[in-house]
Predicted model as a PDB file, atoms N, CA, C, CB and O in Angstrom, pLDDT in the B-factor column:
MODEL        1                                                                  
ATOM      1  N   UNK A   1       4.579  10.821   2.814  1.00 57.00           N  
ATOM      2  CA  UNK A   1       5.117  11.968   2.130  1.00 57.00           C  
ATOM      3  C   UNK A   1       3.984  12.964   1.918  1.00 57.00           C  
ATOM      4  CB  UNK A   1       5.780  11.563   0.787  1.00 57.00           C  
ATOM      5  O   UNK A   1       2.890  12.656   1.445  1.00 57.00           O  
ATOM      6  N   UNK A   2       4.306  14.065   2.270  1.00 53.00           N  
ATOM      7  CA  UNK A   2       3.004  15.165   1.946  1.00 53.00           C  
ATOM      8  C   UNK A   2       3.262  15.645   0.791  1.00 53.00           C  
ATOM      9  CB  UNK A   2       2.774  16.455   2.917  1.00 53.00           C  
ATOM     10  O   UNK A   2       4.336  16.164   0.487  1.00 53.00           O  
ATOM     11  N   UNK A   3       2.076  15.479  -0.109  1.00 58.00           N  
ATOM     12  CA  UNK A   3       1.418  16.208  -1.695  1.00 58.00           C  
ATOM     13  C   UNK A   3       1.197  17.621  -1.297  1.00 58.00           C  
ATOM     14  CB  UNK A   3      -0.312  15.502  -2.364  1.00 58.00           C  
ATOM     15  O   UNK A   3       2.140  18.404  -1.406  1.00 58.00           O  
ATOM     16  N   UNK A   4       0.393  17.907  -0.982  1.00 58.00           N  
ATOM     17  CA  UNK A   4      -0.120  19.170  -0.721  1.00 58.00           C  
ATOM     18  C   UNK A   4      -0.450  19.658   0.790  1.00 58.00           C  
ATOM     19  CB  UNK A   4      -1.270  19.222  -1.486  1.00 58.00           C  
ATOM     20  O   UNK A   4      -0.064  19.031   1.776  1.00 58.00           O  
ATOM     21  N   UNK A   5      -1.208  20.850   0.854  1.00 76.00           N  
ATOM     22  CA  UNK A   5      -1.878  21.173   2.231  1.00 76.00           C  
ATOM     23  C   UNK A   5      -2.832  20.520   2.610  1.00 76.00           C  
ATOM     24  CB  UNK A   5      -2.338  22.327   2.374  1.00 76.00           C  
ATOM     25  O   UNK A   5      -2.857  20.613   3.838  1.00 76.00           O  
ATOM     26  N   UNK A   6      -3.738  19.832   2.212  1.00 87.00           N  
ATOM     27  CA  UNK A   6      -4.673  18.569   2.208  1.00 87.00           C  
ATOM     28  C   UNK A   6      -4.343  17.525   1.623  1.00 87.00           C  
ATOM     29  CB  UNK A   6      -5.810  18.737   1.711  1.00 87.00           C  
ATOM     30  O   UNK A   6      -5.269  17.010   0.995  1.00 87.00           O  
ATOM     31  N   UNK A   7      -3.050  16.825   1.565  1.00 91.00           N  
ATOM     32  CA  UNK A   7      -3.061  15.286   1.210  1.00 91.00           C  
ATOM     33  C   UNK A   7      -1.707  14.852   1.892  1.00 91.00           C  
ATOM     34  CB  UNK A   7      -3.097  14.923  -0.577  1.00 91.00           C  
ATOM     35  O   UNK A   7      -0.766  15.306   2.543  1.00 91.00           O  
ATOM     36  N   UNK A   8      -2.094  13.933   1.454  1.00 91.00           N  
ATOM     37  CA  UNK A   8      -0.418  12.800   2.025  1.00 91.00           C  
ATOM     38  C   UNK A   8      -0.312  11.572   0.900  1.00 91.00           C  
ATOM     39  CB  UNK A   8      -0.675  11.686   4.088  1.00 91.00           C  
ATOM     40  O   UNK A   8      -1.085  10.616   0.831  1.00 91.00           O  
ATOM     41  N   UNK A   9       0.322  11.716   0.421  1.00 93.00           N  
ATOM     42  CA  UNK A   9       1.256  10.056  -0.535  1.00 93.00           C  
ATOM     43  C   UNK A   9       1.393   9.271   0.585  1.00 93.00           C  
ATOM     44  CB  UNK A   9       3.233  10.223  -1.389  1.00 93.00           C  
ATOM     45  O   UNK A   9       1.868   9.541   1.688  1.00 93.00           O  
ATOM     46  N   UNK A  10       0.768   7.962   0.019  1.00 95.00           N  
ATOM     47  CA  UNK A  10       1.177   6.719   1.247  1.00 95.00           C  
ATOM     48  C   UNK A  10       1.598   5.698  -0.078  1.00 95.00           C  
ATOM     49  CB  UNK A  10      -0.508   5.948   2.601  1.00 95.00           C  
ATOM     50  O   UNK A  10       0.983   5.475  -1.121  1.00 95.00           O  
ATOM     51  N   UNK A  11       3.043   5.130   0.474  1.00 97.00           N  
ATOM     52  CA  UNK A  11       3.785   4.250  -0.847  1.00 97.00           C  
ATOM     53  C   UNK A  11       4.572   3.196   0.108  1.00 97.00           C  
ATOM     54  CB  UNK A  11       5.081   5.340  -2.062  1.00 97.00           C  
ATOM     55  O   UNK A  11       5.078   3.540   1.176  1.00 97.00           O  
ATOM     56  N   UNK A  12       4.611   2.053  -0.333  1.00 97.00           N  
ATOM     57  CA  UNK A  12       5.103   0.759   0.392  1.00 97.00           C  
ATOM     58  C   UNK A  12       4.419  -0.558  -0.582  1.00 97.00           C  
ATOM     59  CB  UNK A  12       4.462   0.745   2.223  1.00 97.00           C  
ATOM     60  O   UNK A  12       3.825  -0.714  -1.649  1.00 97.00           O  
ATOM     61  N   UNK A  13       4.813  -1.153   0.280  1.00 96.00           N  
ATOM     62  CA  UNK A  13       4.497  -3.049   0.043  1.00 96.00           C  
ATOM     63  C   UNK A  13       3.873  -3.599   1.360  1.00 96.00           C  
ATOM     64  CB  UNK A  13       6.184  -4.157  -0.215  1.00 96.00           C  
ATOM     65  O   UNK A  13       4.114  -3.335   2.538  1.00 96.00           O  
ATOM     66  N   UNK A  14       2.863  -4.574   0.684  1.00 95.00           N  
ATOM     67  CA  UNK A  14       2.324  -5.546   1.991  1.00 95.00           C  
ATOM     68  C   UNK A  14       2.241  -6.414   1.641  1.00 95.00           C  
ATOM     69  CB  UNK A  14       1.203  -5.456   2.696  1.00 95.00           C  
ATOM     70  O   UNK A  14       1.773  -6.470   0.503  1.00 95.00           O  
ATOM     71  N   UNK A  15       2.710  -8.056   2.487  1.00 91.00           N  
ATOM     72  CA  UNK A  15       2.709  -9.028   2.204  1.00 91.00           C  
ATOM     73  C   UNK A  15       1.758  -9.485   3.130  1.00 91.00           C  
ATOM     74  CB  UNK A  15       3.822  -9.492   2.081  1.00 91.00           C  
ATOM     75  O   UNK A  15       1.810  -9.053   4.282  1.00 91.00           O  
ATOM     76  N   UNK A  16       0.958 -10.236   2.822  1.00 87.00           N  
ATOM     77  CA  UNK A  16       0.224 -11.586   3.868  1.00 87.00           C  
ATOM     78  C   UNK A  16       0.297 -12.947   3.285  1.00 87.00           C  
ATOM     79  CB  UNK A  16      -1.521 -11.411   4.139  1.00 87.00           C  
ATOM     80  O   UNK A  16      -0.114 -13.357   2.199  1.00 87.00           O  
ATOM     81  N   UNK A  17       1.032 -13.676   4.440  1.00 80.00           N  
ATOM     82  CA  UNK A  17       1.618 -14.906   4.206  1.00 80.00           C  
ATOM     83  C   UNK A  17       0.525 -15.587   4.117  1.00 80.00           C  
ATOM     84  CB  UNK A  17       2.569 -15.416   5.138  1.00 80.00           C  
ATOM     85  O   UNK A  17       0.797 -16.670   3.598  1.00 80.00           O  
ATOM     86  N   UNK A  18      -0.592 -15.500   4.364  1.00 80.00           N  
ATOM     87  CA  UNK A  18      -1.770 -16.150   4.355  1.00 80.00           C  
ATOM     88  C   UNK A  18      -2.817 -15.709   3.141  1.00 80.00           C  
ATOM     89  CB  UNK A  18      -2.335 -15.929   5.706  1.00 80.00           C  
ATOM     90  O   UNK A  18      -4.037 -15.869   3.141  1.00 80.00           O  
ATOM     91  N   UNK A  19      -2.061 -15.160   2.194  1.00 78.00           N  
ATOM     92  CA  UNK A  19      -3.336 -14.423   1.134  1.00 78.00           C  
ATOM     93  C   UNK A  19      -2.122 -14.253   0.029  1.00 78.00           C  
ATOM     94  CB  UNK A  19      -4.347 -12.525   1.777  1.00 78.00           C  
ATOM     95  O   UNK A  19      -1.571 -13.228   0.431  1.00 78.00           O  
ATOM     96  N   UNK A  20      -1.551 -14.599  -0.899  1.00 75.00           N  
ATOM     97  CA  UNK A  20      -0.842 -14.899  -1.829  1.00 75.00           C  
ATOM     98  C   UNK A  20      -1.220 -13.666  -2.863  1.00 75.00           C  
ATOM     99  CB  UNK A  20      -1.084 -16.367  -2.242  1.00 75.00           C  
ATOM    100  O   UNK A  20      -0.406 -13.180  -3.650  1.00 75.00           O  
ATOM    101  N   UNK A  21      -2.380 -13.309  -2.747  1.00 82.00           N  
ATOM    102  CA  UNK A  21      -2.392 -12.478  -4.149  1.00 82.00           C  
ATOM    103  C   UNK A  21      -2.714 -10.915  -3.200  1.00 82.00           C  
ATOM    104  CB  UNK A  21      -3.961 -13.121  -5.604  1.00 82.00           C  
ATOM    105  O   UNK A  21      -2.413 -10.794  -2.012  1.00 82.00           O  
ATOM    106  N   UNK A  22      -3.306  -9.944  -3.947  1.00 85.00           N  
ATOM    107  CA  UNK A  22      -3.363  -8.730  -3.673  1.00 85.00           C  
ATOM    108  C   UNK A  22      -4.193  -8.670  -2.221  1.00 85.00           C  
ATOM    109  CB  UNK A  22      -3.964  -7.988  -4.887  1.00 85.00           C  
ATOM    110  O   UNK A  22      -5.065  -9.388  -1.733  1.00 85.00           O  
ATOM    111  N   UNK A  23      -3.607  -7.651  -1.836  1.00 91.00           N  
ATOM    112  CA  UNK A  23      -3.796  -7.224  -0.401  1.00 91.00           C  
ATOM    113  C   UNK A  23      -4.296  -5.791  -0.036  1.00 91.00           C  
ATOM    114  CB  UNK A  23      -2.526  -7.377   0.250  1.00 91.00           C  
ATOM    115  O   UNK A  23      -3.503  -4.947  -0.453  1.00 91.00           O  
ATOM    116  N   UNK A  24      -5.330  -5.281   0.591  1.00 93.00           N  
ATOM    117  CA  UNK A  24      -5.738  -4.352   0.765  1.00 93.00           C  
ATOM    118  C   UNK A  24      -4.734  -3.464   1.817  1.00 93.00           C  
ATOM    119  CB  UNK A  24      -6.992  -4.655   1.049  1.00 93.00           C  
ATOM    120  O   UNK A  24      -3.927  -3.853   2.661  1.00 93.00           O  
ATOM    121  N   UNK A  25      -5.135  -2.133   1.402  1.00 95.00           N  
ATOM    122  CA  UNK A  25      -4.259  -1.620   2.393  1.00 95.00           C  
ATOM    123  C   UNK A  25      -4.932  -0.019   2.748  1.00 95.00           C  
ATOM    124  CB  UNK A  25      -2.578  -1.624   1.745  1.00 95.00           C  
ATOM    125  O   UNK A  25      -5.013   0.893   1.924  1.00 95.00           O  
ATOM    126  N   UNK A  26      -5.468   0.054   4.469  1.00 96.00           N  
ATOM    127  CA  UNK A  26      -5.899   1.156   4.860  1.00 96.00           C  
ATOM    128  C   UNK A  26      -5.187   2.055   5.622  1.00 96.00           C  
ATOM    129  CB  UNK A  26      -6.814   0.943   5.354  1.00 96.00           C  
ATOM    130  O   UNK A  26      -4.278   1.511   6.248  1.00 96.00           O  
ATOM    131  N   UNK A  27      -5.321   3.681   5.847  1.00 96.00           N  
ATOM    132  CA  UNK A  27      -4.880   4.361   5.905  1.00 96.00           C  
ATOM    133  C   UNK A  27      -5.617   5.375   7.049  1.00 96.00           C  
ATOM    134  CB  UNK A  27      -4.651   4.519   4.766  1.00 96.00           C  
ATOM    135  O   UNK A  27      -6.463   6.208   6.727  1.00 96.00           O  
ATOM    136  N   UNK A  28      -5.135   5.154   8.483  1.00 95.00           N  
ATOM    137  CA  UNK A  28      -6.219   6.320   9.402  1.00 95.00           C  
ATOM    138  C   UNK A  28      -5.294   7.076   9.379  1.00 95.00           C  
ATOM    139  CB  UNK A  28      -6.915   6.094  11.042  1.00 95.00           C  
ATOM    140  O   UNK A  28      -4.119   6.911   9.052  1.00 95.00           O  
ATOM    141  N   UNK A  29      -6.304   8.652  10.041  1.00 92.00           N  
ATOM    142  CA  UNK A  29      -5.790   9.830  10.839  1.00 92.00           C  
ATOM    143  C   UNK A  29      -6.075   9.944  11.616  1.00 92.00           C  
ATOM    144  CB  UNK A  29      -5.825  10.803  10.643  1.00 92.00           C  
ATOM    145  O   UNK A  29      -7.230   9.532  11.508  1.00 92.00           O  
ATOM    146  N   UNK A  30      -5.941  10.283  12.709  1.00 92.00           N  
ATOM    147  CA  UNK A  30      -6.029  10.629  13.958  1.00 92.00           C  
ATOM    148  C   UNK A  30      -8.002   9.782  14.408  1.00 92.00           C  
ATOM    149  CB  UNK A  30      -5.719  12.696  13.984  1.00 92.00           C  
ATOM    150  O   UNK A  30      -9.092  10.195  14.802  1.00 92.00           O  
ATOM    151  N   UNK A  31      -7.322   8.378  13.971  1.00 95.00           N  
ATOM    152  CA  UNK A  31      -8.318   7.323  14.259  1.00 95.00           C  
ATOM    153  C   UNK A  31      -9.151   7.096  13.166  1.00 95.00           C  
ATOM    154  CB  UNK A  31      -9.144   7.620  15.394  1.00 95.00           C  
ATOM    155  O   UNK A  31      -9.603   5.973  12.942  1.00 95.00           O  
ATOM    156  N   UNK A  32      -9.385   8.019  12.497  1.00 93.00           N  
ATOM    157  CA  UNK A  32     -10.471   7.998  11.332  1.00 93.00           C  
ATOM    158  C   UNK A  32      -9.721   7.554   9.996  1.00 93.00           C  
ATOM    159  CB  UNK A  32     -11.209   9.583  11.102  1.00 93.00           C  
ATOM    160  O   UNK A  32      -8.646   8.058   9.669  1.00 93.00           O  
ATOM    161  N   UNK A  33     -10.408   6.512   9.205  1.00 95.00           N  
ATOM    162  CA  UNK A  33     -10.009   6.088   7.946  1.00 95.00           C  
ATOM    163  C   UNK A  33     -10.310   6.885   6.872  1.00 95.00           C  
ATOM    164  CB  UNK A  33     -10.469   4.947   7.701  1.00 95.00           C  
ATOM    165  O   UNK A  33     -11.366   7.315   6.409  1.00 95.00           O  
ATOM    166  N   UNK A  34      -8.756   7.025   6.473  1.00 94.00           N  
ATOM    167  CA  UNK A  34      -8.739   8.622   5.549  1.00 94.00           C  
ATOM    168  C   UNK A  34      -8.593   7.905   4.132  1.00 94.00           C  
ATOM    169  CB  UNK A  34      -7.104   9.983   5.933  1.00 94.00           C  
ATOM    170  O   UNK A  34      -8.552   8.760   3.247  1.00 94.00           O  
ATOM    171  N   UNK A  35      -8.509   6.719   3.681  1.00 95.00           N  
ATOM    172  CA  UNK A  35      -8.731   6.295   2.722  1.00 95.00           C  
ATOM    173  C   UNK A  35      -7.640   4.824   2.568  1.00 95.00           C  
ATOM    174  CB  UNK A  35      -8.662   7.478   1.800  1.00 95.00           C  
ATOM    175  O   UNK A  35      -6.830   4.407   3.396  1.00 95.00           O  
ATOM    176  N   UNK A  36      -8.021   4.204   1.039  1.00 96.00           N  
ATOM    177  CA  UNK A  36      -7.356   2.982   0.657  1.00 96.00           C  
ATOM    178  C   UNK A  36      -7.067   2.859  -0.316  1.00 96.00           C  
ATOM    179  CB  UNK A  36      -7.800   2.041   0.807  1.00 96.00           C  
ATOM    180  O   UNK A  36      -7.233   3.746  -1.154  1.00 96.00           O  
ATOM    181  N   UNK A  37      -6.278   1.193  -0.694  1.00 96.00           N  
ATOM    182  CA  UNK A  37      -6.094   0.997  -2.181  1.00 96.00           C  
ATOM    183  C   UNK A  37      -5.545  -0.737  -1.812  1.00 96.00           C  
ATOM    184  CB  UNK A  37      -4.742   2.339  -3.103  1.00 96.00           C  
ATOM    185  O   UNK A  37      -5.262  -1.337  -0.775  1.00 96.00           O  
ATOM    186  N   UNK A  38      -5.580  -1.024  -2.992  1.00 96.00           N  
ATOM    187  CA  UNK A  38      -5.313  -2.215  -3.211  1.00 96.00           C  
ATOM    188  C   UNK A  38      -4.042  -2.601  -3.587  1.00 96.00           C  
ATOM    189  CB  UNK A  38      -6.060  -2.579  -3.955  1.00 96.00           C  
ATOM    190  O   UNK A  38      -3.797  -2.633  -4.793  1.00 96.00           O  
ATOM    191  N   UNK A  39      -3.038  -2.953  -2.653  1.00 96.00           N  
ATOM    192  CA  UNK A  39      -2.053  -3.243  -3.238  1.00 96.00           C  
ATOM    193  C   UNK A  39      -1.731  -4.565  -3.971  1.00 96.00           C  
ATOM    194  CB  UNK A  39      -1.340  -3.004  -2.469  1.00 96.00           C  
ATOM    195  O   UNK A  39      -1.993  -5.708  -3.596  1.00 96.00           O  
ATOM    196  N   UNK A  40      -1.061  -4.132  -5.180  1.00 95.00           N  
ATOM    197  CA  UNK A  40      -1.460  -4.595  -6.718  1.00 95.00           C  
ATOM    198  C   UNK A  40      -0.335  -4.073  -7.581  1.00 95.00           C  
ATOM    199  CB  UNK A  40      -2.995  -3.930  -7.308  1.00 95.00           C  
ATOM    200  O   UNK A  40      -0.343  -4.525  -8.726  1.00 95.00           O  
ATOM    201  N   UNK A  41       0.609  -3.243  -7.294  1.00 96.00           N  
ATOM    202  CA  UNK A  41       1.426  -2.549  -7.899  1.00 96.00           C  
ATOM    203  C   UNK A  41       2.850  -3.545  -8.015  1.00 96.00           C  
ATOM    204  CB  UNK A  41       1.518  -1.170  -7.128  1.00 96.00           C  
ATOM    205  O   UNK A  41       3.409  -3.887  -6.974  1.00 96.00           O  
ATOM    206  N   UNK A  42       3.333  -3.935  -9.230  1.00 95.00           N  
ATOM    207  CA  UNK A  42       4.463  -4.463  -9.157  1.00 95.00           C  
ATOM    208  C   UNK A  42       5.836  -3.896  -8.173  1.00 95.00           C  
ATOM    209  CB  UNK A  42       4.688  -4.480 -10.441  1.00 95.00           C  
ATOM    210  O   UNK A  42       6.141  -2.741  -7.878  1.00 95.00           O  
ATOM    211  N   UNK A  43       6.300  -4.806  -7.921  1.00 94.00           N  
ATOM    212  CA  UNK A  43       7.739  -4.832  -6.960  1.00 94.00           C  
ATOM    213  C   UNK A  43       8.413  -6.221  -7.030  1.00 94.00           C  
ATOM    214  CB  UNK A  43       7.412  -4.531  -5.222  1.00 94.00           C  
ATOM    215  O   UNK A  43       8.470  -7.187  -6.268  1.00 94.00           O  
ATOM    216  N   UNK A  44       8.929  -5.909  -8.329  1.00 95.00           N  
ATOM    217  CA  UNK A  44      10.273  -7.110  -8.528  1.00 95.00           C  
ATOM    218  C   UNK A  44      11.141  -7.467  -7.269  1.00 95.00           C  
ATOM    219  CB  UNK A  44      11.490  -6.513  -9.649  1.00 95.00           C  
ATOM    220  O   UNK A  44      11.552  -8.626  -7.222  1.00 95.00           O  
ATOM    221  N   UNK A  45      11.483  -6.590  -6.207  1.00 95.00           N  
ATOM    222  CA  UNK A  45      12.084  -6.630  -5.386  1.00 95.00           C  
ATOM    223  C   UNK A  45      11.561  -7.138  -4.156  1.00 95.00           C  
ATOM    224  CB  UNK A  45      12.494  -5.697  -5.395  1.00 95.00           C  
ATOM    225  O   UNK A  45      12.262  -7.725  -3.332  1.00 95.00           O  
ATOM    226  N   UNK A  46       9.880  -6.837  -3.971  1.00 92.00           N  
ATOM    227  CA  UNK A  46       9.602  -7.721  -3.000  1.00 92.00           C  
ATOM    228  C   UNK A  46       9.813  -9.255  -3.723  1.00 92.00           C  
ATOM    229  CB  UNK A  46       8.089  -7.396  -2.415  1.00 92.00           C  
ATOM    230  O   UNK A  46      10.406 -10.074  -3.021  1.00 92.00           O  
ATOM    231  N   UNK A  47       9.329  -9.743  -5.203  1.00 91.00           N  
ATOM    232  CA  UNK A  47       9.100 -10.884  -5.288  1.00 91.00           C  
ATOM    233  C   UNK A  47      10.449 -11.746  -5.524  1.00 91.00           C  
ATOM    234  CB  UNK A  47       8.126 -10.968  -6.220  1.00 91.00           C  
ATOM    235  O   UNK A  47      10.422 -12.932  -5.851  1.00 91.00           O  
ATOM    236  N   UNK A  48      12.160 -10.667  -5.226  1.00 95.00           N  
ATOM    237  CA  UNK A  48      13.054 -11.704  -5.119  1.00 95.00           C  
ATOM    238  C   UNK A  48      13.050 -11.863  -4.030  1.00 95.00           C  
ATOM    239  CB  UNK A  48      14.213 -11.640  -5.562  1.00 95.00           C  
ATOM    240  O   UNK A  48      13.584 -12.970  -3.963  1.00 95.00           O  
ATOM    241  N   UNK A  49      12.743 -11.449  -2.615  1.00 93.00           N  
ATOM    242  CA  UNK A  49      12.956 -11.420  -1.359  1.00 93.00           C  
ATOM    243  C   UNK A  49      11.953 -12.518  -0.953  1.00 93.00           C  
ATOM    244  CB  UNK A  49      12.809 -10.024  -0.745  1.00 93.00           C  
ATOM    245  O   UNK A  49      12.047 -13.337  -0.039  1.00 93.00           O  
ATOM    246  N   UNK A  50      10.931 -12.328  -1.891  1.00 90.00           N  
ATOM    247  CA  UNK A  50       9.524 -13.293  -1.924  1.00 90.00           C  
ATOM    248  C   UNK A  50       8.934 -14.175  -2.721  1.00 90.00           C  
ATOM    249  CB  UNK A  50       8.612 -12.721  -1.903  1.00 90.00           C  
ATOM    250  O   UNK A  50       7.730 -14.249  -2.963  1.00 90.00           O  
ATOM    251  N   UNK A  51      10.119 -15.101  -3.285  1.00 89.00           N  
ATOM    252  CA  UNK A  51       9.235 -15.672  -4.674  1.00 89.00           C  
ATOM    253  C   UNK A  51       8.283 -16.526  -4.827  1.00 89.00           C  
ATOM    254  CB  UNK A  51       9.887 -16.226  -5.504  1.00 89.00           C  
ATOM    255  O   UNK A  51       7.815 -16.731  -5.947  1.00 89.00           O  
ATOM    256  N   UNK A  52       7.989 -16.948  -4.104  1.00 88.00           N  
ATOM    257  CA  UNK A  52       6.393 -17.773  -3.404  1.00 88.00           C  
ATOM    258  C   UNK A  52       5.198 -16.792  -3.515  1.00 88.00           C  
ATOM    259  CB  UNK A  52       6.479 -18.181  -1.458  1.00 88.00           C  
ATOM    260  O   UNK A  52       4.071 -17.126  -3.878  1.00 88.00           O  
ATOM    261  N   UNK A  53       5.654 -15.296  -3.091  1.00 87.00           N  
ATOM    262  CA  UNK A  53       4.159 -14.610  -2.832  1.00 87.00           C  
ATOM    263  C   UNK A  53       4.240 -13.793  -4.265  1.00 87.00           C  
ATOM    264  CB  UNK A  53       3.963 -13.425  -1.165  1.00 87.00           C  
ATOM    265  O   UNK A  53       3.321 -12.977  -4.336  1.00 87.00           O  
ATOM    266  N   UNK A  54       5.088 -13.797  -5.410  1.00 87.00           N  
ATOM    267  CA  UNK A  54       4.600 -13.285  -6.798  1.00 87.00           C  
ATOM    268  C   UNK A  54       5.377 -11.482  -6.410  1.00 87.00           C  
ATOM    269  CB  UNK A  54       2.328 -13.451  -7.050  1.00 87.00           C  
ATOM    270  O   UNK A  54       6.319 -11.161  -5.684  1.00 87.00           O  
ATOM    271  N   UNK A  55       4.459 -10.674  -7.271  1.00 90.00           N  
ATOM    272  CA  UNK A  55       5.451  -9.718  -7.538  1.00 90.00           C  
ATOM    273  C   UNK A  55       4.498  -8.606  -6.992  1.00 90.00           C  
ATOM    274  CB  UNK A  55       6.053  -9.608  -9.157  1.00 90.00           C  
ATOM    275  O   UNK A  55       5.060  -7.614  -6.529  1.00 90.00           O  
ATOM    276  N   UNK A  56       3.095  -8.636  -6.984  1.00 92.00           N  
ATOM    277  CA  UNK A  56       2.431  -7.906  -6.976  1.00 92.00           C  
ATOM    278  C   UNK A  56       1.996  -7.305  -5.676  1.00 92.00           C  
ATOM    279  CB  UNK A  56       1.739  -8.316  -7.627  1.00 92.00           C  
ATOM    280  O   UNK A  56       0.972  -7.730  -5.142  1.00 92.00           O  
ATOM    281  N   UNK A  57       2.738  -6.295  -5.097  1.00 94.00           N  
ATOM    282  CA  UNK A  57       2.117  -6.438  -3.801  1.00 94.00           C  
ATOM    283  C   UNK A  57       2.706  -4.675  -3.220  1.00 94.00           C  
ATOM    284  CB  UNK A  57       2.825  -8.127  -2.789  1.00 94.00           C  
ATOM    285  O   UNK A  57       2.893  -4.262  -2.076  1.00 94.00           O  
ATOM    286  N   UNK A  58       2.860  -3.994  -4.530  1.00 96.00           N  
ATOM    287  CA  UNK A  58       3.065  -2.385  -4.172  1.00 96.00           C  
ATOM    288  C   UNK A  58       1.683  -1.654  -4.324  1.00 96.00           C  
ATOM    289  CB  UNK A  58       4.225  -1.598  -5.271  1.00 96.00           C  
ATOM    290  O   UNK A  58       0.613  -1.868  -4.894  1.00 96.00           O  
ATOM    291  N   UNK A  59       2.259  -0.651  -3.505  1.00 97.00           N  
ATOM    292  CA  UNK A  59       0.875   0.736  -3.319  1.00 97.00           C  
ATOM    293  C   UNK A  59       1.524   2.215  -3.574  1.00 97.00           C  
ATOM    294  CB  UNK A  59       0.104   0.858  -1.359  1.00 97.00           C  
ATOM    295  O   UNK A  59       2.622   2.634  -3.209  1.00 97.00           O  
ATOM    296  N   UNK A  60       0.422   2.916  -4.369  1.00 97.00           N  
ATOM    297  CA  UNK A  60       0.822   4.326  -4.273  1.00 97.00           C  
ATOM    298  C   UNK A  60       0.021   4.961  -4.364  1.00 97.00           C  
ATOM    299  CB  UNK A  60       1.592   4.808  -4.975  1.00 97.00           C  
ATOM    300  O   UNK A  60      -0.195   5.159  -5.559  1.00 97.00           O  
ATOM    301  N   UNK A  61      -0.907   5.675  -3.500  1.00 97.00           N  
ATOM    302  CA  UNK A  61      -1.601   6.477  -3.785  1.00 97.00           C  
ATOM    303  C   UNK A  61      -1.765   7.845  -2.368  1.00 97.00           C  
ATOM    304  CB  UNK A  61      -2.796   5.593  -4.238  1.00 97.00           C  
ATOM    305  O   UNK A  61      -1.207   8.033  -1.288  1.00 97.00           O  
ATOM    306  N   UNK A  62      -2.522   8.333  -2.927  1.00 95.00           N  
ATOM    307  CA  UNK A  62      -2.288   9.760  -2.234  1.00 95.00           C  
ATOM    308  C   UNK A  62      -4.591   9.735  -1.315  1.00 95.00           C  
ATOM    309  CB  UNK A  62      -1.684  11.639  -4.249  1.00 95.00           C  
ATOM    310  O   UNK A  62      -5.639   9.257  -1.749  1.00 95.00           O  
ATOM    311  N   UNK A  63      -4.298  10.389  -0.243  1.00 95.00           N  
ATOM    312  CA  UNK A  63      -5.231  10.444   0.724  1.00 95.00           C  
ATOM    313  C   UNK A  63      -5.433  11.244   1.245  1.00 95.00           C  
ATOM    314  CB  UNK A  63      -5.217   9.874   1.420  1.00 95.00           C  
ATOM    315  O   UNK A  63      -4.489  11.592   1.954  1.00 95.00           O  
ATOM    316  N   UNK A  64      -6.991  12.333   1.354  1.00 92.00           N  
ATOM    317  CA  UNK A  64      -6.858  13.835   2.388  1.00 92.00           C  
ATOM    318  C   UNK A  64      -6.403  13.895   3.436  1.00 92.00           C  
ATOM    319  CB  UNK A  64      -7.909  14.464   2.802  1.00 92.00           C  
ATOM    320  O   UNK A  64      -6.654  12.822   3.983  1.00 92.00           O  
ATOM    321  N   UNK A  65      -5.889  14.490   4.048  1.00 88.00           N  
ATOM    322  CA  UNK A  65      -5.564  14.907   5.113  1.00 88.00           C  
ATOM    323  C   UNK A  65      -6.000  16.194   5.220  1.00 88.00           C  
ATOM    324  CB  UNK A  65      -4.372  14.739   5.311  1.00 88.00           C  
ATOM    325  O   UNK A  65      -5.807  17.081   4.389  1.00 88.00           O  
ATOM    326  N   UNK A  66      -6.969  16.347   6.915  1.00 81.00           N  
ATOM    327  CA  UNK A  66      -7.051  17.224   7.619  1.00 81.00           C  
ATOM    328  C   UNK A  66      -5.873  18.243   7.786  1.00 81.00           C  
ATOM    329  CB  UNK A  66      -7.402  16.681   8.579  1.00 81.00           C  
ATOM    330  O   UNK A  66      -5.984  19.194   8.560  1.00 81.00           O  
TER     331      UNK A  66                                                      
ENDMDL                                                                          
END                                                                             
């Protein structure tokens, strides 16, 4: 989702079946890593779909864009 003339909102969930708790999550542009965050953000909804991997596993944050 675009914020402004220089940014972009990046918002979702990541699961790794192999890493139970928080999960990093990066963000390129046109090859280059335009930034990150740790997803860590509650989502009741991943953790009914997922109740083994817990609840914690949303992201929201915003990143420059060229």
């Amino acid at each position: 989702m675009a914020v402004g003339r220089r940014a972009v909102r990046v918002t979702g969930w990541v699961l790794d079946p192999d890493r139970p708790d928080a999960t990093g999550v990066h963000v390129y542009i046109d090859g280059q890593m335009a930034g990150g965050a740790l997803a860590n953000a509650p989502r009741p909804d991943v953790a009914a779909d997922y109740p083994l991997a817990g609840p914690l596993h949303g992201f929201d944050f915003t990143v420059p864009s060229p």
